[in-house]
Steps between C-alpha positions, in 0.01 A plus 500: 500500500499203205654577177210573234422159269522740176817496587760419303481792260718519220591886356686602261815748464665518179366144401653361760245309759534603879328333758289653758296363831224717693650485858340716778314678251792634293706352204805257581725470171688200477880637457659224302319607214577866571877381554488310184311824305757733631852319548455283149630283695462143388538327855258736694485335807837526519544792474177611711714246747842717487307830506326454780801403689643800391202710609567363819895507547604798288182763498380442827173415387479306845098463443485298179436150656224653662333686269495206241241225548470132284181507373374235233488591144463303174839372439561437085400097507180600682523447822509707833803590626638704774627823356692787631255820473494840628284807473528791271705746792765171556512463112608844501764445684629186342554634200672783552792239546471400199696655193261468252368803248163344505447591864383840491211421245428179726459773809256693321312170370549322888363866653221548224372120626487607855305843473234268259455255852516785732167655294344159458504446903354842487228452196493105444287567181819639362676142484139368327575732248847461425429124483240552265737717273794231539267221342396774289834554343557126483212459263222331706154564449286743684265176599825270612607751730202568696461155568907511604442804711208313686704149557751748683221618719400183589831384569623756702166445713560180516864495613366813760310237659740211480665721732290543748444177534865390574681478163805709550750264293573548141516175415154424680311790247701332235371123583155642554469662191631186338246296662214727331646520161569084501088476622367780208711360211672135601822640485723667763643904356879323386295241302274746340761728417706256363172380245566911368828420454586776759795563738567831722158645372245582714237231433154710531674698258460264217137319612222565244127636631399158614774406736513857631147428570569165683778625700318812660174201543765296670622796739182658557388139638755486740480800607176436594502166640782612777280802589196250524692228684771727681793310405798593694818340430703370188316123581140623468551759207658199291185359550307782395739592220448140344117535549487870333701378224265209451168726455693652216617147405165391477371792322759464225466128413156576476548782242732249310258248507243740358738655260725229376802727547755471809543823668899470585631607200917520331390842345691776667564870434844434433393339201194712390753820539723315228190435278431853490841593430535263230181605325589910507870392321 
């Protein structure tokens, strides 16, 4: 089964960001940032590094190596990097090697996490909901995220039928999805985040209305276009990625044209959040 493209998820426990990866419909927390959040540790893969060995050697934990799997995650200068992960039951038992007074608090948050997915397999409006709420809290506006929700739709359909038509790799969604986002706005997801001034945020997360618009135009498109033309393979969907991308291309120069404004913009909510806070001082 692929790994979800809303993927890398960032929560938080105790203001301290831990990574997490849909994987076989369940979560997969990355556990250098739990090692780091519960051993203070200042060289966590180190220590991950001797702990595990010691799982191994000294607890008989003879299972570990196979009940960890490298799956890519956002590493801290952007890019995708293998990273060790497990799921909430193998969590469990990682850290009860770990002497640490934040652990038992970290159980209850870990075990809290997994109920929540367990009942959103079961009721999938439930995760619409909380995702609503989340945006909610962060201060986004009713009409921003309804349009957010929707591009999450229409990804998720769209990366459904990327694979069944052959795209199984990672880095094949992730080169497809650049492809479409290069054809709607002229510049590939690194570039544009790098105009907001961005690093390990989520990029959608900071696009106004327009470009949320654009980039479910762009997707929708494709999606399309490889149910029309039955594109199988990573060759053909390129193709069709680059000609979705361009209807939404298209569709945005002209609205540029017509309103003398560019659609890309350097605002971000990073910087409308501080605004706000500035203003209620």
């Amino acid at each position: 089964m692929k790994v979800n493209m809303e993927v890398d998820k960032i929560v938080i426990f105790k203001g301290k960001n831990i990574r997490r990866i849909l994987h076989n419909d369940e979560w997969w927390f990355s556990i250098i940032d739990i090692v780091e959040l519960l051993s203070g540790s200042s060289r966590p893969r180190k220590y991950w590094e001797d702990l595990k060995s010691r799982l191994l050697n000294d607890e008989g934990f003879i299972e570990v190596s196979e009940k960890i799997g490298q799956l890519k995650m956002k590493a801290s200068d952007g890019k995708m990097r293998a990273t060790d992960c497990a799921n909430a039951e193998t969590i469990f038992r990682i850290i009860q090697s770990i002497p640490s007074p934040k652990a038992e608090p970290f159980k209850r948050w870990l075990a809290k996490v997994g109920y929540e997915r367990i009942q959103e397999i079961e009721d999938p409006e439930l995760a619409t909901k909380r995702t609503r709420a989340l945006y909610k809290a962060k201060g986004y506006p009713d009409e921003w995220i309804e349009k957010r929700l929707r591009g999450i739709v229409i990804h998720d359909e769209l990366t459904d039928e990327w694979d069944k038509r052959g795209i199984k790799e990672q880095r094949e969604y992730s080169i497809l999805t650049a492809e479409i986002a290069k054809a709607t706005f002229g510049m590939t997801p690194s570039e544009h985040k790098e105009h907001k001034g961005l690093k390990r945020e989520n990029l959608r997360d900071h696009m106004n209305d327009l470009e949320l618009i654009f980039s479910m135009l762009g997707e929708a498109s494709t999606t399309e276009i490889a149910r029309s033309r039955n594109a199988q393979g990573f060759v053909d969907n390129k193709m069709v990625a680059q000609m979705g991308g361009k209807i939404a291309g298209d569709a945005r120069k002209k609205l540029e044209v017509e309103s003398g404004k560019k659609v890309v913009s350097k605002e971000n909510f990073l910087a409308r959040k501080t605004v706000k806070e500035i203003k209620g001082k």
